[in-house]
C-alpha positions in Angstrom: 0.0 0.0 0.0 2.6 2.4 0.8 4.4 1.8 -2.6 1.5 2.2 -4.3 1.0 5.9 -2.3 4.4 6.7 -3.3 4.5 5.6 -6.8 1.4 7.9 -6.9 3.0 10.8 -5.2 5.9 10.9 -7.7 3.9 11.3 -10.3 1.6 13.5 -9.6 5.2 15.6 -8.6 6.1 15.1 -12.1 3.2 16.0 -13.3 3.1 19.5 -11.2 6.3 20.0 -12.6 5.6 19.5 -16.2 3.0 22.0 -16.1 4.7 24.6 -14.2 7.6 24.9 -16.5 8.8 28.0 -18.4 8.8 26.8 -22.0 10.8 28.7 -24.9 9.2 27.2 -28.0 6.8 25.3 -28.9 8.6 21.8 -29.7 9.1 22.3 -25.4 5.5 22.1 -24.9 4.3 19.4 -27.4 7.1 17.1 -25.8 5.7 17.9 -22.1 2.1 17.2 -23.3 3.6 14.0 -24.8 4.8 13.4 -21.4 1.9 14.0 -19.2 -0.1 11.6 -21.6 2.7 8.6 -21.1 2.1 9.7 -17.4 -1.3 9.2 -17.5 -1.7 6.3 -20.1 0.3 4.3 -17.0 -1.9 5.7 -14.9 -4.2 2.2 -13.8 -7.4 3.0 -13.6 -8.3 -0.2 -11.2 -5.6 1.1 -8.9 -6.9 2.7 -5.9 -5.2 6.2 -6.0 -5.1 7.9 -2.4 -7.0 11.4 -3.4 -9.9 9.1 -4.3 -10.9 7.1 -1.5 
């Protein structure tokens, strides 16, 4: 259970970070929106995440 916290933790970190970037182009942003969807697409959806108990 704890692993499971933390593996959710550190993504939503990365996430956070990802959006709160300063970007200088545009190539920048499309490759952190192709990052966040990766993020998400490993994202289970039959995992219990904590901030939705």
């Amino acid at each position: 259970e704890q692993a499971k916290n933390f593996q959710w933790g550190l993504r939503r970190s990365t996430l956070n970070h990802l959006m709160f970037m300063s970007y200088t182009d545009e190539a920048q942003v499309a490759n952190a929106t192709r990052n966040y969807e990766i993020l998400h697409e490993r994202d289970d959806d039959e995992t219990e995440r904590p901030d939705k108990r």
